[in-house]
C-alpha positions, 0 to 999 in steps of 0.5 A: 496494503492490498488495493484494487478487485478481489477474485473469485466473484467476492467482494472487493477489500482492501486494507492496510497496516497501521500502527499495532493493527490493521485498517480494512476497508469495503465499500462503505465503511472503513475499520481499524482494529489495534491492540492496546497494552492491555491486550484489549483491541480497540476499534476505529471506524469511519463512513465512505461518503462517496461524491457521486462524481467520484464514483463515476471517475473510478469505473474509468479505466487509467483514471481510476487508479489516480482516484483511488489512490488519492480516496485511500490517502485520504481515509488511510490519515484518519486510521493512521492518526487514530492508531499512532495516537493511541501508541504515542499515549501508552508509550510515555514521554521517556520512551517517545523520546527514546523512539522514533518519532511521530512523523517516522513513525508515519513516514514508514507507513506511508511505504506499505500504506500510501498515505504520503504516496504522492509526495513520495512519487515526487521525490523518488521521481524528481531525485533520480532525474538529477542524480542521473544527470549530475553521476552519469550525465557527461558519459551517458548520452542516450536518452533511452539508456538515460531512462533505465539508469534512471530506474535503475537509481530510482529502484536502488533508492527505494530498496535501500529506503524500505531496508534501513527503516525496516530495522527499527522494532516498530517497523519490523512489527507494522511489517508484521502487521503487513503480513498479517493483512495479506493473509486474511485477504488470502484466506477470505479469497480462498473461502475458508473460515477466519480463525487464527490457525486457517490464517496462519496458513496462507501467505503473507504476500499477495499479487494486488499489494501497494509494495507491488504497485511501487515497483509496476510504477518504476518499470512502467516508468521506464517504459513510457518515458521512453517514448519522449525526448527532452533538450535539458535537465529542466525539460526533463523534470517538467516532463517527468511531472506532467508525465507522472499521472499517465505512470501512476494510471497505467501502474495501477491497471497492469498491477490489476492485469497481474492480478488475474493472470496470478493462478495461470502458468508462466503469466504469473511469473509478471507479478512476481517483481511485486511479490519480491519487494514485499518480502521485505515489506511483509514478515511472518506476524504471530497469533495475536497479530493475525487475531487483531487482522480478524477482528479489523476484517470481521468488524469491517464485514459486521458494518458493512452488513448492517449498512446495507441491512439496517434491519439486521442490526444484531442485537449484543 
């Protein structure tokens, strides 16, 4: 998934991948486009209806992070939903039963997406803590070497995670579908046209990923957690909990700060833990992946158009 703001003086766009397709979203509407059987691509779209309150909360730095992630969340469960029912209808009882599941299936999204993404902080948070404690708690008594094993363990769970579902088919086409989206991104950032062959060309890795952000939220984890002491197991949980909004906030505006820093020399060299993780979560996708990203994209832009143009509804 790429979050956060686009470059070069653009528009801001970000999307994800789904189940057989693409989610792009803009300020005003969020589109989804799959492929079906039929090699039809179908569509999905649904209306940003931002709370005045909310919007104002996004424009503050530290706070802006939480509530965006928070707002994809909860847009990214109807895409999610709509493409993962479309694939539970064209696979068959047979096949179902044979393949993953349906909460697999939206488990695994969740990593290049965010749509568990709390609940996932929570439990690669809280599990490392104990697990630090119960391995290492006896020999290793420093806080601050407590803090990176910690990471450590939290980064060797994540890894391992991403790596054992990324080998089931599924996930290794919705990697695909990953990459794809990022190539679009890259494409439109660059200015070029949107054809398949101009797509293809560009990179399937991309500097605002929410694979990046995951790694910025282990590192940056490390770093303020340093500044706190704790007398016990269970103080140090609470504190890892009250203590999991300010890693998430910081996270996401240092993944920003990458962002910029991504064309000038030896500064780009920050993102790059980020870029390493997505060549696990992205792979080359083909042709027809690229084609349904286009269609998400151009259909997201099309919208958004005649949104702020209601005048300019085109006519087919």
């Amino acid at each position: 998934m790429v979050i956060g703001l686009a470059q070069q003086n653009v528009p801001s766009y970000g999307g994800q991948a789904v189940i057989e397709g693409v989610m792009f979203g803009g300020k005003q509407v969020t589109v989804t486009a799959i492929r079906r059987k039929s090699q039809e691509i179908e569509y999905f779209e649904a209306p940003r209806n931002e709370i005045p309150w909310v919007k104002v909360l996004k424009k503050i730095p530290f706070l802006r992070g939480i509530v965006g992630l928070v707002e994809a969340s909860a847009n990214g469960a109807k895409h999610l939903n709509f493409a993962s029912e479309r694939y539970s209808m064209e696979s068959g009882e047979e096949e179902a039963s044979a393949g993953p599941s349906k909460l697999q299936m939206i488990l695994g999204v969740a990593v290049v997406g965010i749509l568990s993404f709390l609940f996932g902080k929570f439990v690669f948070t809280l599990v490392p803590v104990f697990l630090a404690d119960l391995l290492f708690g006896k020999w290793i008594t420093n806080q601050y070497a407590q803090n990176i094993l910690e990471g450590v363990i939290k980064l060797i769970l994540l890894l391992g995670y991403i790596t054992a579902i990324a080998q089931a088919p599924i996930m290794k086409r919705l990697f695909q579908y990953h990459g794809a989206e990022h190539k679009v991104i890259n494409a439109y950032e660059s200015g070029v046209d949107l054809t398949v062959e101009n797509v293809q060309k560009f990179s399937t890795l991309h500097y605002r990923c929410g694979s990046s952000f995951l790694i910025f939220t282990v590192i940056i984890g490390v770093v303020i957690y340093s500044f706190f002491s704790y007398d016990s197991l269970w103080e140090r949980v609470v504190q890892r909990i009250l203590l999991l909004p300010v890693v998430i906030g910081v996270s996401y505006e240092v993944l920003q700060f990458t962002n910029k820093l991504r064309d000038t020399p030896v500064l780009r060299l920050l993102g790059y833990p980020g870029l390493w993780l997505q060549k696990i979560t992205t792979r080359e996708p083909d042709d027809s992946q690229v084609e349904v990203a286009i269609a998400a994209f151009q259909k997201m832009r099309e919208r958004e158009r005649e949104m702020t143009n209601p005048g300019l509804v085109s006519a087919g």
